[in-house]
Structures are given as C-alpha cells and as structure tokens.
N, C-alpha and C positions, 0 to 999 in steps of 0.2 A: 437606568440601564445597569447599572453596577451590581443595586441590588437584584435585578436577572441574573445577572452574572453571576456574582456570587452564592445566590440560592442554587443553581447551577451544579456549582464547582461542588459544592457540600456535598450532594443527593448523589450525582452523578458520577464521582472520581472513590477510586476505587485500587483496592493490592491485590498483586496476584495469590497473597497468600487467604485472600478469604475464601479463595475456588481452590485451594491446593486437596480440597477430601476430593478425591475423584470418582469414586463409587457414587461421591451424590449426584455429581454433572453425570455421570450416566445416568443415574435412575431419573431425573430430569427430561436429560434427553430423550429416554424410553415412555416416558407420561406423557409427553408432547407429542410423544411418533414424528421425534424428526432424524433427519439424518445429516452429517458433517461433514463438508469437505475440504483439507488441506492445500493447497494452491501453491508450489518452490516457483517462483522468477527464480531464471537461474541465466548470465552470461558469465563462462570464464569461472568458474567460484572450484574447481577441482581443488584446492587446497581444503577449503571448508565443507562442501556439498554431503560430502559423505558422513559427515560429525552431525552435520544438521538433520538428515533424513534419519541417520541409526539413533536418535536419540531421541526422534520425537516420534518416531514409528515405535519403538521400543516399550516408550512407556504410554503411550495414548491409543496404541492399536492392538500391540502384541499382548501385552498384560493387565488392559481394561481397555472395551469397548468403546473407547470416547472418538475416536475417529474411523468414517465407514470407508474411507480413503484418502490417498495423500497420492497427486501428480506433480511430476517435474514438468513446467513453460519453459522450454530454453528456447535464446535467441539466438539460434545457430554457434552457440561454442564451439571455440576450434582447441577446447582441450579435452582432458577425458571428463567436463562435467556431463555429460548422459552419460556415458560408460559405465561410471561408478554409481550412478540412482539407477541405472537397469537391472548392476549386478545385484542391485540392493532390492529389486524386487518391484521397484517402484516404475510406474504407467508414464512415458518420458511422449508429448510432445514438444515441434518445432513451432514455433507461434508462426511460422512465417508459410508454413505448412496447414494451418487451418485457417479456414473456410478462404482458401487463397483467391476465391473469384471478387473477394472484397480489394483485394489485393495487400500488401507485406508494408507496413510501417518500420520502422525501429522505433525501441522506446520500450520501458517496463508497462508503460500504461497498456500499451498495445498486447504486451503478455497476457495483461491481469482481464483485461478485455475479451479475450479469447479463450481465456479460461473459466469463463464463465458459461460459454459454448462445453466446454468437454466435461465439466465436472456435473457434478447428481446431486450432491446436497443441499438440504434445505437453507445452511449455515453454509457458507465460503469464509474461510481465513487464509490471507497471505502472510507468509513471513519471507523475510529476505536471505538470501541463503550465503550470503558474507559473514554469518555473525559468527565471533570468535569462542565468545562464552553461553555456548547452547545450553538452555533449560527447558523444561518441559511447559513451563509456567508463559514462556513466549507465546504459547498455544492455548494452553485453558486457561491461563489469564484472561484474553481476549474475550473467548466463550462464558465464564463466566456469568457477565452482566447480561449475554444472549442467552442463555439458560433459566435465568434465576429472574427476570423482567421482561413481560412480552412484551411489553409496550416500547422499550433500546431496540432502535433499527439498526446503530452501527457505534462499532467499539474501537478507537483511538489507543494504542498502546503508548506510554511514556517511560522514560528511565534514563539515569545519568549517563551520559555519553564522555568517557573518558577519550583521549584524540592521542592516537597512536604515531609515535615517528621512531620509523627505525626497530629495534629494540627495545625502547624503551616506550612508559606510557604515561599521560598527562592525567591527574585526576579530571581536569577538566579543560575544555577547548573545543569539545566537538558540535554540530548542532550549527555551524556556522551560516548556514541558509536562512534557517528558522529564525536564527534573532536576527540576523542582519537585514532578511528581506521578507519573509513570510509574514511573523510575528508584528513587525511595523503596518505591515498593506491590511493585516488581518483589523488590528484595533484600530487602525483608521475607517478603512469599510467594512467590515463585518466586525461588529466591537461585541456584537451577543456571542462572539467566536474568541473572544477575547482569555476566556477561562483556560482555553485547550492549551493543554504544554508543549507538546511536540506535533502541531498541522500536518508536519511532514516525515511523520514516523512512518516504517515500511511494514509495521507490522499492525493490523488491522483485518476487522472483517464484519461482517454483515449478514441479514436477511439477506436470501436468494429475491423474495417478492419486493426488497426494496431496491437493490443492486440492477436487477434487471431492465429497472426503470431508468437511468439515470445516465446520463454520457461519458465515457471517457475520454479524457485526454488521453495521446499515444502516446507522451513523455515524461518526461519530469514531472508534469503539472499535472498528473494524474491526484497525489494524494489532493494538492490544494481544489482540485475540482468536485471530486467527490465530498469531502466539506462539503464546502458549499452545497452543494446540490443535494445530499440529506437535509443540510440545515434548511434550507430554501423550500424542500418540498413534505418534510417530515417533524419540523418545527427542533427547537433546542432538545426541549426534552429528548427528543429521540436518539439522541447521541451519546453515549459515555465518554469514560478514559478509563486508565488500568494501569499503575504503574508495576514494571516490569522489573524493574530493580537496577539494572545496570548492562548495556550492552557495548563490547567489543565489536570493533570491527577496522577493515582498513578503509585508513581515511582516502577520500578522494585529493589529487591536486587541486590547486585554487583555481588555473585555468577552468578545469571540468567544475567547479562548483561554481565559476563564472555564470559558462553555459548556464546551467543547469535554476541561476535567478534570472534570466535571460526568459525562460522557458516558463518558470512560474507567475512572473512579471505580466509573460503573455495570457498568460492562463487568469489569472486575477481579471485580466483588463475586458476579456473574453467575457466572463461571468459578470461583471458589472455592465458590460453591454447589453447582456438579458436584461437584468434586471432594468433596467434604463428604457429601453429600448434605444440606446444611440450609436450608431455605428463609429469608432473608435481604432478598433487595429486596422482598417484599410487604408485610414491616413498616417500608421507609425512603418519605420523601418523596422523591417524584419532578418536583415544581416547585422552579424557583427563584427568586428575587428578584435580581434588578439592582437597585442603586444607583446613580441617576442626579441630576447634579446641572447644575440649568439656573438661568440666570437669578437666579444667589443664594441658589436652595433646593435640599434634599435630597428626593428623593420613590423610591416603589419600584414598581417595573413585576415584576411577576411572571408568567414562561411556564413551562408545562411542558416540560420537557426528558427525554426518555425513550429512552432505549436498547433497541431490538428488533432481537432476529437469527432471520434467514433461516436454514432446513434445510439442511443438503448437496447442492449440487447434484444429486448421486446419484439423491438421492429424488424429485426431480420427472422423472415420466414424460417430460413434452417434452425434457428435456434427454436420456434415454435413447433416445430414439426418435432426436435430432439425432446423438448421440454414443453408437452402439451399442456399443463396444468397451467402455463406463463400467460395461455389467453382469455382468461378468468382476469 
C-alpha cells in the first residue's frame, strides 16, 4: 500500500506554477474543444466576494480565454453578496431557487450540486469565495492537470493554511478538521487516500462526465464524499493535487468546526456502508449537544445535525433534458 501510495503522491501532485503559461491551457483547451466552468459558493462572503470574482474574471476571462463562464451559487445571503457579483457582471443563482421541486437543503454540498444543473462546461471548478489572498493560480491550478492529462478526473487543491485571529495571523494552525478528523478516518479506511493533503480543501474541480455520475452530500461532507466516490469509481490514478501556495481566510469558531466533523463523521460512515453493504448510521445518533457556557454556568443546547446526499445528477430528468449529451 505505501508503495501505491507513494507512486501516487510522485506522478500526481503537482504547483500551480507549472500551469502559470496561460496562453498554453488555452490552446489546450481549444485542441480538446472543451469548454470551462467557474462555480462561487457563496453565503454572506460581501467582504470578499467582489476581490474573488474581479480577480479571477480579470485574468482568466477578460485577457485570455481560459474560462467560458463564472456563476455565483448563493445560499440566500442576507448581505450584499449577489449585489456585488451582479454589479460585477456575473450570472447570480439562489441554490434554494433551482430545480425547487426536489426541494431546498442547506449546506455548500447542496450549492455545488445545483450547480452543476446551471452551468455548461465540460470542466466545473469550485473555489470558495472567503478567500483573503486571491490568485489567479486558485483557478488554473486546478485546471491544469485537467488540461495537460486526459486520463485526471478530478483535481484536489492544497496550500498552507495560515489561522487568522483577530488582526493578527498564525503561520500555522489552520486545517483543523482535516488532521484532527478527516486525515485519521482517511488512513484508517481509505489509506490509498492517504497521499492527499487537504481531503477537505474548497477549492477543486473535475470532468462534467465524471461529476455527473456521483452523489452529493448537501453539507460539510460534500468534499469527503466526492473522494471517495472518484477514488471508488475512477480508481487512484484519476485523481491529482495542486499545490496552491498559501490561502487566507476567516477561520470558523470551534463550535461550527465541531458541527462540521459531526457531519463528515457522518459522511465517512455513509460511504463505508456502500462499500460494506451494512447498515450502520440507522443505529448511531444523529443529534448533537453543544456545550455552552454563559454567565458562570455550564448548560446543553442540543440540534440535530444530519447528513443527506443528493443522487447523481444523471438521474434527474431536468438535468438530462438541460444537458443532453449526459445520456450517452
């Protein structure tokens, strides 16, 4: 296994500066006849939103043809994030607003899901629209090793995650998910997943013909599912990384990065019941208790926290009808 592993990590992991010519990932792109779509999840990000889109529209769309569009997913923001990617030009749906007869989840998975419904390109790349230190390289990094190898179904972004408090910032600290709970579940049960640095990075993208295939989770446990589910139906090889260099961003409280191994937890346990075939979360609980301490005392707030995944795009009709070529 290791040595898989390791042959792996060689062949497969990859800098953003090896895709920094851009004129060749277009002419690339144009030999292939394909075409590229940008994907913003966006809740609440109006501080950021507008640095992310004027930056990567800028240099990937306005002054070379490397992306044929770039839409805003927002989960109903109650600030000005649509406001500000309208004024900027950019195609703004509400995830909660498409294909609503399936009905309205919350969750980024659920964005990224839906977006797979509205956009056109052969290539879909997500990035998250928090990020503090925008580079163009977030984006043709990615693309890249989908460019340059037909045979990469889906591309893992990595990069040092400095952990922001306050003013002030930590060379290091962030990632707190990934080694504490992802990174353990991973080399216990998937150990051929063992190479990948960040499982749970936001910024990734793929074949449309492999994406389509595959289920989403509606939250947190989106990135850890889709893993999985390349690696399970596309084998190792089809998988890269790319490191990105270094991303900013605002850290979450530990409460919400509670939730949030709660949710991938679930999402693991999910995926190894396929594989198994043994039913498994109908006997775990599915609420959780927070511990909260106010005012001198300890007290427990309890919400349910539950992980649900969407079907393969494939399978819904509207998406077949939008995207006729899907039923080949």
């Amino acid at each position: 296994m290791s040595v898989l592993v390791d042959k792996w990590f060689a062949e497969n992991t990859f800098h953003a500066d090896e895709f920094a010519n851009l004129k060749e990932l277009v002419a690339l792109k144009e030999k292939q006849n394909l075409t590229i779509s940008l994907a913003l999840p966006a809740l609440n990000e109006e501080e950021t939103v507008g640095q992310v889109i004027s930056c990567v529209k800028s240099a990937l769309m306005d002054q070379v043809p490397l992306l044929d569009e770039i839409i805003l997913m927002d989960s109903n923001s109650t600030d000005r994030t649509r406001e500000i990617a309208t004024d900027l030009g950019i195609p703004v749906y509400i995830h909660q607003e498409v294909l609503p007869q399936y009905g309205a989840r919350r969750g980024k998975g659920e964005a990224l899901w839906k977006s797979l419904y509205v956009t056109k390109g052969d290539i879909i790349v997500w990035i998250d629209t928090d990020i503090v230190n925008i580079h163009p390289r977030f984006v043709y990094g990615i693309l890249g090793p989908l460019l340059h190898f037909p045979q990469i179904q889906f591309v893992k972004g990595f990069y040092r995650r400095p952990i922001r408090e306050g003013e002030k910032i930590q060379a290091t600290g962030g990632g707190r998910v990934t080694e504490l709970t992802a990174r353990p579940l991973i080399n216990m049960f998937y150990p051929e997943l063992s190479g990948v640095i960040q499982p749970l990075s936001g910024e990734y993208g793929g074949r449309r013909r492999a994406l389509e295939h595959l289920p989403f989770f509606s939250g947190y446990g989106v990135e850890t599912g889709l893993l999985i589910d390349v690696f399970e139906n596309f084998g190792l090889s089809a998988i890269a990384q790319v490191d990105l260099q270094e991303r900013i961003h605002h850290n979450q409280p530990l409460e919400a990065l509670s939730r949030m191994s709660f949710l991938i937890l679930q999402a693991f346990i999910r995926k190894l019941e396929q594989r198994y075939h043994l039913p498994i979360l109908e006997e775990v609980n599915k609420s959780m208790k927070f511990i909260r301490y106010e005012e001198g005392r300890y007290s427990l707030m309890v919400q349910e926290v539950v992980e649900q995944e969407r079907p393969p795009m494939i399978e819904i009709p509207e998406y077949l009808e939008r995207h006729p070529d899907g039923r080949s």
